[in-house]
C-alpha positions in Angstrom: 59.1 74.9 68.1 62.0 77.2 68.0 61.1 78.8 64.7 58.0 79.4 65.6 59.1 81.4 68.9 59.6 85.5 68.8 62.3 87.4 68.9 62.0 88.1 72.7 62.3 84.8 73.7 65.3 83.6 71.6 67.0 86.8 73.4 66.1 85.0 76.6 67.1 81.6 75.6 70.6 82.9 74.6 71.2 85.0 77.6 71.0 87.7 76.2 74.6 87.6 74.6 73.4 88.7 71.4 72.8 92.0 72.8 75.6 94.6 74.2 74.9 96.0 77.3 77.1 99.0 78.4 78.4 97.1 81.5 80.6 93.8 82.7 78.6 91.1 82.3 78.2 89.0 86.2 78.3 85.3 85.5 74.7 83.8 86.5 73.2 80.3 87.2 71.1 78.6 85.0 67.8 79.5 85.8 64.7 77.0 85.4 61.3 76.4 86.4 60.1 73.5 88.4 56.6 72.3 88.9 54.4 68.9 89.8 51.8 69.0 87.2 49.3 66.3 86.0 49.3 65.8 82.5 45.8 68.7 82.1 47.9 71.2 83.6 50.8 70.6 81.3 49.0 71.1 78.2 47.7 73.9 79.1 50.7 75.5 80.2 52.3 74.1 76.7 48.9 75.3 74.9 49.6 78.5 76.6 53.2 79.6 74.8 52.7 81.7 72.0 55.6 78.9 69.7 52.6 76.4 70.0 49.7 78.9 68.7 52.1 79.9 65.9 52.4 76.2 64.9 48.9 75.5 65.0 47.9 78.7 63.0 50.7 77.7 60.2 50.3 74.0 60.4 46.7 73.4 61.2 47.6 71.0 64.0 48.1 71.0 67.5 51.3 69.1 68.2 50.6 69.3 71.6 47.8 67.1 71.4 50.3 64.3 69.6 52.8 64.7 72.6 50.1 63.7 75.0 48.8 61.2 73.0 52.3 59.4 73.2 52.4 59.5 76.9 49.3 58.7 77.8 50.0 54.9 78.9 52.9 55.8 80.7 51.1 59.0 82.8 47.8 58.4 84.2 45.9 61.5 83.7 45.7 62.4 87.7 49.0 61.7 88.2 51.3 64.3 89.2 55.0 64.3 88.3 57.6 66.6 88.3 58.5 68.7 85.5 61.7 70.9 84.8 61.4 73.7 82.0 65.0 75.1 81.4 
């Protein structure tokens, strides 16, 4: 999915350090996102990111659909677990 995401978002996924700010940079943690979902709430947070419509509009599939396909046997479709987005 990464060549299908803007340019916005590969400034936040490195840090920003490809931009030069006019100021000492201050050393912060790794921030992430953590959330129970059930497996309906992850796709449509996945179905939600902009990479994933880009990939469906170029390829003509939803690869989204494929990932939940694979887990299906191991995640019941009410179950919640919890998922970490970095």
């Amino acid at each position: 999915m990464q060549f299908y995401r803007n340019e916005e978002r590969r400034n936040v996924d490195d840090g920003y350090t490809s931009i030069s700010f006019p100021f000492l940079q201050i050393v912060s943690p790794d921030f992430f996102i953590k959330a129970d979902l059930n497996k309906t709430m992850l796709a449509g947070y996945l179905n939600s990111c902009s990479a994933v419509q880009k990939f469906v509009s170029k390829n003509n599939y939803n690869p989204v659909k494929m990932l939940l396909e694979k887990i299906k046997r191991h995640w019941s479709m009410n179950e919640f677990r919890t998922v970490t987005f970095h």
